[in-house]
N, C-alpha and C positions, 0 to 999 in steps of 0.2 A: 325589777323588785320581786321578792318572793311574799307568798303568804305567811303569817307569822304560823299557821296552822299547814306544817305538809299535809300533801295530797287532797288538798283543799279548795273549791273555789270564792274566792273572797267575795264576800257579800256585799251588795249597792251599801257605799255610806264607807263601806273601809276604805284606812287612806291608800292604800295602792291603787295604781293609774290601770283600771278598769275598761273605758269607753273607747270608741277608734277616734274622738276628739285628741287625747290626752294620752293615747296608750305609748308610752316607748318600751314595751319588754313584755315578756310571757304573763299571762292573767294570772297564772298559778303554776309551779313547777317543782318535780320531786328531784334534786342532787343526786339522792345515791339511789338508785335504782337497783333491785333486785337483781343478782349475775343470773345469767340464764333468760332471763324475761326481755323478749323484744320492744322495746321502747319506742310508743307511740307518741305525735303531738297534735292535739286538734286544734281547731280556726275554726270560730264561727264566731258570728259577732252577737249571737245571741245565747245571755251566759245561763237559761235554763236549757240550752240547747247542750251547754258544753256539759253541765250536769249529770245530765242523765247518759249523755254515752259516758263518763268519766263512772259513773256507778254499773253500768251495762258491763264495760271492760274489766272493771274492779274483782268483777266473777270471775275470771281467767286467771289463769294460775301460770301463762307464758305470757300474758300480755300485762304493762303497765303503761299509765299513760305518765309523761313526766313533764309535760306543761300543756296548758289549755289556754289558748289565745284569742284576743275578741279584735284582734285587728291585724293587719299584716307586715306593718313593721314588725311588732313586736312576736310576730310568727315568725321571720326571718329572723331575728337572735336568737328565740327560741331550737331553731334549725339548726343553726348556726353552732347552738352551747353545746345540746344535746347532744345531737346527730343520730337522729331517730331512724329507726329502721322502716316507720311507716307515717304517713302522715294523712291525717284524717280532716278536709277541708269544704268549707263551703265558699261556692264558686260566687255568690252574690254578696260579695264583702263589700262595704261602702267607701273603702279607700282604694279598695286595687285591682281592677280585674281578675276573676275565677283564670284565665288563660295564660293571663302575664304572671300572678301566684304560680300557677305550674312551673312554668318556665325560671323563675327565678329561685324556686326551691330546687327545682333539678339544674341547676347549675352551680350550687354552692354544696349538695349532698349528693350522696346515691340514694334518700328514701325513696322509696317506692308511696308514688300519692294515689289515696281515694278522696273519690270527690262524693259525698253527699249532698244532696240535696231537695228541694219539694219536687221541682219538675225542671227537663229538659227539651227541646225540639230535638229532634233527630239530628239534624244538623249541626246544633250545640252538643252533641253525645259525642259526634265524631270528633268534632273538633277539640275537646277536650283531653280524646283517646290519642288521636294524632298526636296532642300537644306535651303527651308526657305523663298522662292518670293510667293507673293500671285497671281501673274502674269505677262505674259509676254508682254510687248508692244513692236506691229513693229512700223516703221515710217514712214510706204506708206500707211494707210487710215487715213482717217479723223480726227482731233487734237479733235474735240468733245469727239471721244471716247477715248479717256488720261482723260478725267474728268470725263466722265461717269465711267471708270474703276476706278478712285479715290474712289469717292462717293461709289460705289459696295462694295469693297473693305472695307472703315469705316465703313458700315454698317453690315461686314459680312457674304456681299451676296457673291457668284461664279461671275465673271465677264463675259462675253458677249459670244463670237462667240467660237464653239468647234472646235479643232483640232484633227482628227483622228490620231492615231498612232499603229503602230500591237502591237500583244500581247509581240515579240520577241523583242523590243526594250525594252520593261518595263525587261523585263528579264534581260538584260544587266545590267543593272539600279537599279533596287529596291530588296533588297535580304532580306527585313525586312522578319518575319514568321506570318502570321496573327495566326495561331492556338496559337503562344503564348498568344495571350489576354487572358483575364480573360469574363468570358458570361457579364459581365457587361460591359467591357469597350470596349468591340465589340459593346454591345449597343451603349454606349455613341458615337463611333466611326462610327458608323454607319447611327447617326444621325446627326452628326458633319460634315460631307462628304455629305447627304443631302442637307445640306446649313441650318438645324436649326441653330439659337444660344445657347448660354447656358442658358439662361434662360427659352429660349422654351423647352429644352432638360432636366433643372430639373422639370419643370412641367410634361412633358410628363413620365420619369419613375420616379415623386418620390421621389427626392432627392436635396440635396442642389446644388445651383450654383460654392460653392468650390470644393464639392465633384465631379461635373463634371471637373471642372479643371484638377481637381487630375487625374481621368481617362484618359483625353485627355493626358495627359503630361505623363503615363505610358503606351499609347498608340502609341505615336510619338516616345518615346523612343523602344520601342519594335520594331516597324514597320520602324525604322530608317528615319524616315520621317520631314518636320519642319513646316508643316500647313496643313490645312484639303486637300487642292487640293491632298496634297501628302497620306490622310487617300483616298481618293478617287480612288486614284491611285491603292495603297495596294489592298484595300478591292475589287474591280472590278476585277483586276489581280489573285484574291484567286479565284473568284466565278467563274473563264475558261471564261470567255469574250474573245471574239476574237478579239474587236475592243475594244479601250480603249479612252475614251474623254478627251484631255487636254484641259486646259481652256487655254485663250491667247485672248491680242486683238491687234492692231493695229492704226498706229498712222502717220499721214501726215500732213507737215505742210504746210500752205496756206496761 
């Protein structure tokens, strides 16, 4: 169902199906989206939550959000309708797990998902980076950076401030085998966890922009991984690193 009001989130008491009791479909969603403007969709079960990044975002002149969802079925059609370029989710939803959300959004789109939220163990950072987030946002620094990590992110790029984590937590975590790769797709994989793109990376060895695809996607597969952060991850963990950088930013609202 949509709001009778676009770009709107429907207020407790309208009849549209609001709550993750009762939700089947997006809390709120805009049809025609501005050409040019990267189409975001947020999750969170908490609808002053979705508010104010819907108002945060509203300032961007590239960014539109074109549904806002308080439950995760109705995140999935949302997904589904749209086919958002980004997806801006919290991991502690009351119907679905933060992990299995990732995973079943990246398997029905290509967004690229940020995970928001209050607090993670290091352990749950990785694990959600292995699983397919391009990153992690808290909600105690500045809303600036939620758009700056957007932007980072459609572009490609690693997002913002490193977090340290030991080598023994990735151990817990990531049991991909890097000797599996192929010398090429270490390559490819190697450059890819850089922050190249693929088109920087068929230039650099050589090769077509499909054929890197290919590499990365029997690369992630090998390494049990769902995006470069998590090549990055792998491949520094192979090389005896003691200290290992997660990417992550954070997010306060004002």
């Amino acid at each position: 169902m949509r709001s009778s009001q676009r770009g709107t989130l429907p207020r407790r008491g309208d009849n549209e199906e609001t709550t993750h009791r009762t939700c089947r479909g997006p809390a709120s969603a805009a049809c025609n989206a501005p050409a040019g403007r990267a189409r975001i969709v947020l999750i969170d079960d908490d609808w002053i939550m979705l508010s104010r990044l819907r108002e945060i975002i509203a300032q961007s002149s590239d960014l539109v959000v074109v549904a806002a969802c308080r439950c995760a079925d109705g995140a999935m059609l949302a997904v589904e309708r749209y086919r958002p370029a980004v997806v801006i989710l919290d991991v502690r939803m009351p119907d679905r797990g933060g992990v299995e959300l990732i995973r079943d959004i990246r398997a029905i789109s290509e967004a690229k998902v940020i995970v928001f939220t209050a607090a993670l163990q290091k352990a749950e950072i990785v694990n959600v980076l292995r699983n397919g987030a391009e990153a992690v946002v808290f909600k105690d620094e500045p809303a600036s950076m939620l758009v700056s990590c957007v932007r980072k992110v459609l572009a490609g790029e690693a997002c913002i401030l490193p977090h340290i984590t030991t080598r023994e937590d990735l151990n817990a975590e990531t049991s991909g085998d890097v000797t599996a790769l192929t010398q090429r797709e270490r390559e490819v994989a190697q450059c890819a966890a850089a922050g190249a793109r693929n088109k920087e990376i068929a230039w650099q060895l050589g090769i077509s922009e499909g054929t890197v695809k290919l590499h990365l996607f029997h690369a992630y597969r090998k390494l049990r991984v769902g995006n470069r952060v998590g090549l990055a991850l792998a491949l520094r963990r192979a090389s005896g690193d003691t200290l290992v950088g997660i990417t992550f930013v954070s997010l306060t609202f004002v």
